[in-house]
VEXKOL-847067 format. One line per 10 residues: their letters; for each residue z, y, x of C-alpha. Coordinates in steps of 0.02 Angstrom, whole numbers, plus 50000, padded with zeros to 5 digits. Each point is the difference from the previous one (the first is absolute). Layout:
# residues N
A) Z/Y/X ~ ...
This chain:
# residues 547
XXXXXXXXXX) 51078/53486/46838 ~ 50005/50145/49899 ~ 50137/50142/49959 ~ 50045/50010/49825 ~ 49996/50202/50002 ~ 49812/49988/50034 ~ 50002/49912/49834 ~ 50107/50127/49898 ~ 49911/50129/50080 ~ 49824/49957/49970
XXXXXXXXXX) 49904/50128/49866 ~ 50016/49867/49849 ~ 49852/50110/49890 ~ 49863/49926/50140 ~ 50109/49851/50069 ~ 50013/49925/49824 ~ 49896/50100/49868 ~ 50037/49941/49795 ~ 49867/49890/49984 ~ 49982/49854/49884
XXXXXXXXXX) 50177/50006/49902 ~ 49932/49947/49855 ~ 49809/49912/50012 ~ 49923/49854/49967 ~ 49825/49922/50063 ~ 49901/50040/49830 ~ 50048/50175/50019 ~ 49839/50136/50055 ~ 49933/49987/50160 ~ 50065/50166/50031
XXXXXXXXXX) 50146/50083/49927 ~ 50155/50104/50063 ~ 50193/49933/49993 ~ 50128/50136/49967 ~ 49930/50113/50120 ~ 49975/50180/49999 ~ 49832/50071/50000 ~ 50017/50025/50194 ~ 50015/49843/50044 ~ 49834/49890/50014
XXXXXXXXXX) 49958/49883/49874 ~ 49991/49817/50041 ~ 49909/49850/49982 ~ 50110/49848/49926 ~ 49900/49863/50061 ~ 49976/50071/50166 ~ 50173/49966/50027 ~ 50000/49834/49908 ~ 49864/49963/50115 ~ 50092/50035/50154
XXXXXXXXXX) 50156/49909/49944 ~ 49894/49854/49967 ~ 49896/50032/50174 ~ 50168/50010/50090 ~ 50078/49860/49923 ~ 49848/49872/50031 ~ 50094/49918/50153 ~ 50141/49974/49897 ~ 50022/49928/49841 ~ 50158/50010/49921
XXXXXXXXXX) 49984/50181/50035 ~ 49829/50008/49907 ~ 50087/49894/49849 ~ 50130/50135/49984 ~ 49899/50134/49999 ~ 49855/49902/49880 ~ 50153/49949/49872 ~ 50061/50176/49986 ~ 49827/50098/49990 ~ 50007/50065/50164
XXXXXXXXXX) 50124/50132/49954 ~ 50097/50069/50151 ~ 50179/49962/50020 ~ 50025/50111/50184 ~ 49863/50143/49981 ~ 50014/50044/49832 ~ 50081/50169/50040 ~ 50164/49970/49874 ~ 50190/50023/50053 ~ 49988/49800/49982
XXXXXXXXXX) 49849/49995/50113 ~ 50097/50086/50126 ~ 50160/49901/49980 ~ 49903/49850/50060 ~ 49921/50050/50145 ~ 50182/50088/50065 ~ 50070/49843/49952 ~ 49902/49887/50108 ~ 49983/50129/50142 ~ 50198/49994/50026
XXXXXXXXXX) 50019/49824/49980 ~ 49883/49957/50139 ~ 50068/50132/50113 ~ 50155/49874/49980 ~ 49891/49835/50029 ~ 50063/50001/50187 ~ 50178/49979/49928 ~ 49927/49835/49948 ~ 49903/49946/50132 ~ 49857/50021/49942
XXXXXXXXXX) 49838/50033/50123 ~ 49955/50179/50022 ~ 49811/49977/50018 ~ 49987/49957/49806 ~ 50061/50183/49939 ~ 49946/50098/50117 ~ 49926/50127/49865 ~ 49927/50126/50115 ~ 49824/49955/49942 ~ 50069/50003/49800
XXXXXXXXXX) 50057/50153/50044 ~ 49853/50080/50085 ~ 49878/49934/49826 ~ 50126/50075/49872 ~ 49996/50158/50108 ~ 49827/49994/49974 ~ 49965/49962/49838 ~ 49843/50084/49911 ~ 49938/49902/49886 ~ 50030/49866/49876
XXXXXXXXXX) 49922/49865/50111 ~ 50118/50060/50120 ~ 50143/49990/49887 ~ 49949/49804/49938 ~ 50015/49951/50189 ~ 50173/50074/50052 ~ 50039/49926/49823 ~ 49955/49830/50056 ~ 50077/50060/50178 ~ 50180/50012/49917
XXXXXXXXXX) 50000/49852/49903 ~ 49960/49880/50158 ~ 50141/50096/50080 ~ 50127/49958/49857 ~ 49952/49813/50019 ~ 49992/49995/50165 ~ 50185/50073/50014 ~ 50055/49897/49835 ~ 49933/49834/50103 ~ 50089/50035/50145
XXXXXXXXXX) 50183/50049/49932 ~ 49997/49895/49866 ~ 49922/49813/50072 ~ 49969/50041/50170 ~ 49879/50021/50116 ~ 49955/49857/50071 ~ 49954/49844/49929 ~ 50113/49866/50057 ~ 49887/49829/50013 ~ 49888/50123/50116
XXXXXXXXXX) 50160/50016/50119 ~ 50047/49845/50061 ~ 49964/49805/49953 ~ 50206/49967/49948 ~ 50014/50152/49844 ~ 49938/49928/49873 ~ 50068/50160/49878 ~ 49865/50019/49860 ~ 50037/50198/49952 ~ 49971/50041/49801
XXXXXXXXXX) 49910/50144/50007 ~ 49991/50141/49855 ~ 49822/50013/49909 ~ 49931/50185/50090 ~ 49929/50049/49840 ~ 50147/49990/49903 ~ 50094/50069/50105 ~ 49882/50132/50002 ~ 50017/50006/49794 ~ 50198/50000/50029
XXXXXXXXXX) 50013/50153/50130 ~ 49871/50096/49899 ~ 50141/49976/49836 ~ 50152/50038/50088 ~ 50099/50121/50077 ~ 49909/50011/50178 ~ 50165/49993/50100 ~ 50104/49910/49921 ~ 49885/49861/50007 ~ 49949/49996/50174
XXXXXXXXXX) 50202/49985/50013 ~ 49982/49842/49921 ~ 49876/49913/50128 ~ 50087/49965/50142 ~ 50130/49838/50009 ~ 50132/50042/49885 ~ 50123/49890/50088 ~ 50162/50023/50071 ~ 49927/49926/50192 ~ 49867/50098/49983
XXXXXXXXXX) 50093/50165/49993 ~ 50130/49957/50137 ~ 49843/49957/50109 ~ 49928/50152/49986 ~ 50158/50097/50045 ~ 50022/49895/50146 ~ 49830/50042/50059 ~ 50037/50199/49993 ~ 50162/49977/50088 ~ 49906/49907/50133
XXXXXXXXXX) 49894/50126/50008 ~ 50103/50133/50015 ~ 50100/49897/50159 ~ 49807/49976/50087 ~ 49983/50183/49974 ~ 50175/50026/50109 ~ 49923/49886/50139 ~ 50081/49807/49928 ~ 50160/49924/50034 ~ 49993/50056/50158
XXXXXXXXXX) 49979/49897/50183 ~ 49977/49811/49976 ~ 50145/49851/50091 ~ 49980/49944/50155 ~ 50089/49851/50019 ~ 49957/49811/49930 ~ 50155/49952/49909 ~ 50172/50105/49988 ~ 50167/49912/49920 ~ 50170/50052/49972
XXXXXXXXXX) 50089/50077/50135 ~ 49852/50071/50103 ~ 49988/50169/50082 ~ 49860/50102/50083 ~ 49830/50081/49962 ~ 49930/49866/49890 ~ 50175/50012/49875 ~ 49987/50196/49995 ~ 49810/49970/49961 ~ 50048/49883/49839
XXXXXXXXXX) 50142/50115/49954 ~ 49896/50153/49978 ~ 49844/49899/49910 ~ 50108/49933/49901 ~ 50083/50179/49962 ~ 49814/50077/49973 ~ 49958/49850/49876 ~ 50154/50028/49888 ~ 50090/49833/50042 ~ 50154/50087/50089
XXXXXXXXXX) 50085/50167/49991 ~ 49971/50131/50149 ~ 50120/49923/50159 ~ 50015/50022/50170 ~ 50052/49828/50051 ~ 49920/49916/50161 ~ 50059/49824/49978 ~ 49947/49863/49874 ~ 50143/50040/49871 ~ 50040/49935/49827
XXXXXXXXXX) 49909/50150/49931 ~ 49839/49956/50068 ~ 50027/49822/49963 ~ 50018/50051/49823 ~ 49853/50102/50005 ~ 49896/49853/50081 ~ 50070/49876/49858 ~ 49925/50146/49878 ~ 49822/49997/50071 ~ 50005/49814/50039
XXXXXXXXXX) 50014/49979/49803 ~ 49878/50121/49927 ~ 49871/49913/50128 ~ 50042/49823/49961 ~ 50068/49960/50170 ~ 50162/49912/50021 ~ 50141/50100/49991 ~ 50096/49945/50141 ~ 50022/50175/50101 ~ 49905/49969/50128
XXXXXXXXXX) 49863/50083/50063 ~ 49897/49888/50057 ~ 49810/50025/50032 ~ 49946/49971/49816 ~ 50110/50148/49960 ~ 49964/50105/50128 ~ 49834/49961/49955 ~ 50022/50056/49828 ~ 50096/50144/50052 ~ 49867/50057/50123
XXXXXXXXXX) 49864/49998/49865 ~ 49935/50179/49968 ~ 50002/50119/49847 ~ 49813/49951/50011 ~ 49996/49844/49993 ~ 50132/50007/49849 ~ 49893/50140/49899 ~ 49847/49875/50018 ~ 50105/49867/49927 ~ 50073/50112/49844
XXXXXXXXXX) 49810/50074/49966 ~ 49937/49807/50007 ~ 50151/49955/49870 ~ 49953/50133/49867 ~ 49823/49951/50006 ~ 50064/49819/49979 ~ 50113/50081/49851 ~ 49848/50077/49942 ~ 49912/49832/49985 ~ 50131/49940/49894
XXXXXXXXXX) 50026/50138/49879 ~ 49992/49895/49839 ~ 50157/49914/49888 ~ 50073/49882/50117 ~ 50105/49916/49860 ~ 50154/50030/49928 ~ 50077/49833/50071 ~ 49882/49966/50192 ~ 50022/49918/50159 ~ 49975/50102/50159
XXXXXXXXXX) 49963/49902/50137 ~ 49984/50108/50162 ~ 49904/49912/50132 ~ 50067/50132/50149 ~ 50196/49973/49942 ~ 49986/49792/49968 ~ 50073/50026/49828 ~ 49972/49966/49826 ~ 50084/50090/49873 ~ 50022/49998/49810
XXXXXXXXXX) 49993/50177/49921 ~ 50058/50051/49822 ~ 50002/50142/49916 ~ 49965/50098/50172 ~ 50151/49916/50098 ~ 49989/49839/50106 ~ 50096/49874/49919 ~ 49982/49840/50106 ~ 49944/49990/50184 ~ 49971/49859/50158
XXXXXXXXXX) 49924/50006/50137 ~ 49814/49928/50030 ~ 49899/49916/50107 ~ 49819/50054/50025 ~ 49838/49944/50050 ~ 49971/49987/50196 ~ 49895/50169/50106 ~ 49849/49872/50016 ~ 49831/50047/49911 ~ 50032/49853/49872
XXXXXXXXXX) 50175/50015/49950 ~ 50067/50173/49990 ~ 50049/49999/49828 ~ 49868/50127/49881 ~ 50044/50167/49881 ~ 50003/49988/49810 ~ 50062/49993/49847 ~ 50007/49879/49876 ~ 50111/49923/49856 ~ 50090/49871/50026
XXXXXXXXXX) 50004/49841/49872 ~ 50103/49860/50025 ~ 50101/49913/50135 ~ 49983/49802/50053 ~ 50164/49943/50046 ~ 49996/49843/50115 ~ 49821/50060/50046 ~ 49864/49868/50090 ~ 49910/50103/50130 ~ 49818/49955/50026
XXXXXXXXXX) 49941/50052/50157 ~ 49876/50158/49993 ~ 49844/49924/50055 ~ 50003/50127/50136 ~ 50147/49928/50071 ~ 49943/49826/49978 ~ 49857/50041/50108 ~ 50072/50088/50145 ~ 50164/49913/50012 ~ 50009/49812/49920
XXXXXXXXXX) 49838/49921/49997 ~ 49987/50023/50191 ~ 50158/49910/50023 ~ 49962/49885/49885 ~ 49825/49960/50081 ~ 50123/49956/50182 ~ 50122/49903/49896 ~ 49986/49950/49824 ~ 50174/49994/49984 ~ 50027/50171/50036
XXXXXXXXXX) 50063/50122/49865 ~ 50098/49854/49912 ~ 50073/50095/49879 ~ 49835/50060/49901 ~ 49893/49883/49897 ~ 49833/49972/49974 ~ 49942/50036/49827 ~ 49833/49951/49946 ~ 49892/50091/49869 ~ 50078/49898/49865
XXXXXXXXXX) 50178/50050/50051 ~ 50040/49830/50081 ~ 50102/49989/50169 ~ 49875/49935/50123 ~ 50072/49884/50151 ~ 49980/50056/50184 ~ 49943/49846/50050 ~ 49853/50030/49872 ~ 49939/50140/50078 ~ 49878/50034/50184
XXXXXXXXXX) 50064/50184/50015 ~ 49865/50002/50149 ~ 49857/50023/49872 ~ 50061/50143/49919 ~ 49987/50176/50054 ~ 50107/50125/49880 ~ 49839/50026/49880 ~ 49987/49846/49949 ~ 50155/49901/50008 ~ 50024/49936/49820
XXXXXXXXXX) 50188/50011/49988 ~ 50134/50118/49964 ~ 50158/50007/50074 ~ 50170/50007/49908 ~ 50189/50014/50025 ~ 50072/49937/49866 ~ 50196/50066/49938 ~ 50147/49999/50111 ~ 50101/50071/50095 ~ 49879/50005/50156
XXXXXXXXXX) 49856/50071/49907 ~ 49938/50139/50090 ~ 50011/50103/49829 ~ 50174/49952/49983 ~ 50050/49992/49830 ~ 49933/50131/49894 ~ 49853/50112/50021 ~ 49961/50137/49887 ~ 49806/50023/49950 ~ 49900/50171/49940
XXXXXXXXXX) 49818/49889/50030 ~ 49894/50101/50104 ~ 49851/49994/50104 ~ 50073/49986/50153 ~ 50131/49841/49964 ~ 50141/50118/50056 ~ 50172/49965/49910 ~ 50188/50034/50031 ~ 50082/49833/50049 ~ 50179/49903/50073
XXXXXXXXXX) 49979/49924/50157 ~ 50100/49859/50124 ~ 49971/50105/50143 ~ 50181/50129/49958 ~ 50022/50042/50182 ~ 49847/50109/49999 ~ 50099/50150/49884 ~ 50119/50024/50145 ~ 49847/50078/50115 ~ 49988/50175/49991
XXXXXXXXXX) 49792/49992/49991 ~ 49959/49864/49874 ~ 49817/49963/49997 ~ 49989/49828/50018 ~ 49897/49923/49851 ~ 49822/49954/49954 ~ 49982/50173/49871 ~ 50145/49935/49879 ~ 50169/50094/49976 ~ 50160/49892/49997
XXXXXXXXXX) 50134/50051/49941 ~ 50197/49983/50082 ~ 50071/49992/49819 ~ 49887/49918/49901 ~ 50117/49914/49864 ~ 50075/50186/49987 ~ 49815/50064/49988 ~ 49964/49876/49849 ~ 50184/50027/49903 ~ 49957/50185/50010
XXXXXXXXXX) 49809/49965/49932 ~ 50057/49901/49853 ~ 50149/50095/49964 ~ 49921/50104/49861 ~ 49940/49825/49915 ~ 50152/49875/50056 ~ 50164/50022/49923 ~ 50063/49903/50149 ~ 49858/50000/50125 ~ 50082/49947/50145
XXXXXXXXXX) 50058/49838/49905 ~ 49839/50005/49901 ~ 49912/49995/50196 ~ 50101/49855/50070 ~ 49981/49892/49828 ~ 49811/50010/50058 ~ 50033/49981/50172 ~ 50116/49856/49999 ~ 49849/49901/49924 ~ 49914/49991/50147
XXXXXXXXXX) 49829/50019/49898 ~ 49865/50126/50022 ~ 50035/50128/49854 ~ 49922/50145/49955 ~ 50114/50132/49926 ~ 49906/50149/49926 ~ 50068/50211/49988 ~ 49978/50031/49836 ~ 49975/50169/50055 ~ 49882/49996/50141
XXXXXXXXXX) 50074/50112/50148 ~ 49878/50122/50117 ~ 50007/49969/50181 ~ 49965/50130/50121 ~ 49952/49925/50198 ~ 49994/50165/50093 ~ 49998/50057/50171 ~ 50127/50170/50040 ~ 50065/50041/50181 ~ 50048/50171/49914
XXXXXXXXXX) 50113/49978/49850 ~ 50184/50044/49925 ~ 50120/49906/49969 ~ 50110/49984/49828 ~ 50121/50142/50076 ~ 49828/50103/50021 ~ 50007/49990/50203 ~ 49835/50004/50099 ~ 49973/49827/50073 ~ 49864/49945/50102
XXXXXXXXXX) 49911/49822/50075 ~ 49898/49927/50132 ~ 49829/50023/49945 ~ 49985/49803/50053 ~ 49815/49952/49918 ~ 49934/50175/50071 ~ 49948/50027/49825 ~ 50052/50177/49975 ~ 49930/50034/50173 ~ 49829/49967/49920
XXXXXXXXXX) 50057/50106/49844 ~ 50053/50134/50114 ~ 49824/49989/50081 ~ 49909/50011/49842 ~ 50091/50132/49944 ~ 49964/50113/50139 ~ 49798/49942/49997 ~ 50016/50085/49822 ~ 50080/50159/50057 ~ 50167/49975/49987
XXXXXXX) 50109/50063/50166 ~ 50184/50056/50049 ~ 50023/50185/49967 ~ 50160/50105/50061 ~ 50063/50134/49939 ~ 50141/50139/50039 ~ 50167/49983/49901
């Protein structure tokens, strides 16, 4: 990129002469600035006319410059001048810290026109040059650099982006470093993500964690090369203290148990060829994941809510945060790795909850799954109804199924309450676009699997009756007997959250845990593959470095 000495270094009288520090567009059409008699006197709207040349291709740029009279806020030649160039200059010699792709500050060019700066035409275009470079680094570190909805069908993650010109208006008010400090993600995740991806660094640069397992499975009890192979990646990844043991022992149990749990596998021991498998992956492949997580972080980096529900697609979890700390969580059920029913990204609020819910089929659903088997036997599917456009049951025996194809057929179908309904009893709604909601379910067995992706897009819930007390807690003076007062009707009731509650979907096979431990997932919808890929088509790559 660029070393900051060149910058320090540079003779500042030709590199950034005192021009314009206090003009304005009526002013002559030539005049000098605070110059000495030496210096060459300079045209005002020459340089106005370059900004405004250089800024054609980009708006908010030419609004910034057009609101303030086209005075300079980088080549004005003041201490202040100068404070915001050097501030910008070392904060993108740290944008690889963040992941952020090289390619978009490489400021050889920049540095090669401020060099060679001669005249004020010259000086309007590296003016122009140096604001694009601000925004383009304030983009990146601050919202990302990607756009999410252009990665992958499933992340539906709509980014708020800050308005470029006033940020431009902002910078040019403030103290120049201090306020780049303030762009990146301020939170907690954010910061442990980026440490993790130095110290992964730093092992790459030492050659990994050193030769990979040979062996399938290993238990308990086992000796040879494959054990000695686990012991010492375990010892290089920090999961087990320096030992010299060749056999299976309770240490290296211990240590498996360890790594089992901060990569959701069960924690049984054993290494068996899931583990090994996760044990095997490289510093790599691990690096990729962190870098894809802080853009992800990046994406996010707005007020999540003081009260919010984190529901982690890669862990099968939902989770009730307040204040910062997780105050209620159950495990989840997710939608299945097919192209129509891996559950989507977003955020949302969420609204009310309908406790002993009717489900009515998704027409999606209707068409792929029940009106073929009701077309082979109108019987089939006994437990939905027909409802007609008036809201009237329908009979079967009413009905040629055979006519209909899943365009036309005139019907819905709907489950009404029970104990069989597939949305068990109580689902919890934040309306959206995509009919996604949190939901019970009859089908309990399903939380026991250790992968759990085995629904149409939904996300049940294991605890859903503690998921709702915990919801209405803040209104209910009682809300667990204020829940079963409702549900012991058995009538479709919508309760509404007086406060409505944000609800983060996301998607992290690089996270920490509430101890602040480095966990990672399966990447199982090969969505941050796709992220990864982006990422690196917009010049983002793994660096090492020495320690």
């Amino acid at each position: 990129m660029f070393d900051l000495r060149d910058l320090k270094t540079m003779t500042l009288p030709r590199l950034l002469r005192p021009l314009l520090l206090s003009v304005a567009l009526a002013a002559p059409a030539v005049t000098t600035v605070g110059v000495t008699p030496a210096e060459a006197q300079i045209e005002i709207p020459t340089f106005a006319q370059a900004i405004a040349e250089a800024a054609a291709s980009d708006a908010d740029i030419g609004a910034f410059y057009s609101q303030n009279g086209y005075q300079p806020i980088w080549t004005g030649g003041s201490e202040a001048h100068r404070a915001r160039i050097e501030a910008l200059f070392q904060a993108i010699q740290h944008a690889d810290d963040h992941g952020l792709p090289r390619s978009a500050f490489d400021t050889t060019a920049l540095m090669d026109d401020m060099r060679s700066i001669d005249s004020p035409r010259d000086m309007g275009r590296v003016e122009v040059a140096l604001s694009r470079l601000f925004l383009t680094y304030a983009r990146n570190i601050q919202s990302g650099v990607l756009t999410p909805s252009d990665i992958a069908e499933g992340i539906k993650r709509e980014v708020p982006l800050r308005d470029r010109t006033e940020l431009l208006q902002d910078f040019s008010k403030a103290e120049p470093a201090p306020f780049l400090r303030t762009l990146p993600p301020t939170s907690p995740e954010y910061t442990r993500l980026m440490r993790e991806k130095l110290r992964l660094e730093r092992v790459r640069a030492k050659g990994g964690w050193g030769p990979v397992i040979q062996a399938g499975s290993l238990r308990p009890g086992n000796k040879g090369p494959g054990v000695i192979q686990l012991r010492n990646r375990l010892v290089a990844m920090g999961y087990m203290d320096r030992s010299a043991t060749r056999i299976y022992d309770g240490e290296i149990q211990r240590a498996v148990q360890n790594f089992q749990s901060t990569h959701g596998l069960t924690t049984d021991g054993v290494a068996g060829n899931d583990t090994i498998r996760a044990i095997n992956a490289s510093v790599e492949d691990r690096l990729k994941s962190v870098i894809v997580a802080m853009e992800r972080e990046r994406w996010m980096n707005f007020d999540r809510g003081e009260r919010h529900i984190w529901v982690n697609l890669t862990t099968f979890s939902a989770r009730v945060v307040d204040e910062g700390k997780v105050t209620f969580e159950t495990r989840s059920v997710i939608g299945q790795n097919l192209s129509t029913h891996r559950t989507p990204e977003f955020s949302d609020r969420m609204e009310h909850m309908v406790i002993n819910p009717s489900w009515y089929v998704p027409r999606s659903i209707m068409a792929a799954e029940y009106l073929p088997q009701m077309k082979a036997n109108p019987a089939a599917a006994g437990h939905l109804q027909l409802i007609d456009g008036s809201g009237r049951v329908v009979p079967r025996g009413a009905v040629d199924f055979t006519r209909y194809s899943g365009r036309n057929f005139p019907f819905n179908l709907k489950q009404p309450p029970g104990n069989g309904n597939a949305l068990g009893l109580v689902k919890f709604m934040f309306p959206n676009r995509y009919n996604i909601y949190l939901h019970d379910t009859p089908a309990k067995s399903l939380f026991n699997r250790e992968t759990r992706t085995f629904s149409h897009g939904c996300v049940r819930l294991q605890e859903p009756f503690e998921f709702a007390y915990t919801m209405l807690a803040p209104q209910e003076e009682n809300p667990e007997s204020f829940f079963h007062s409702v549900l012991n009707t058995g009538q479709e009731t919508q309760v509404d959250l007086e406060t409505p509650v944000p609800v983060h979907l996301v998607y992290r096979t690089a996270f920490t845990d509430t101890r602040g431990e480095m966990n990672y997932r399966n990447d199982m919808y090969g969505r941050d593959g796709k992220i990864w890929a982006a990422l690196q088509n917009a010049g983002v790559d793994l660096r090492s470095f020495e320690s």
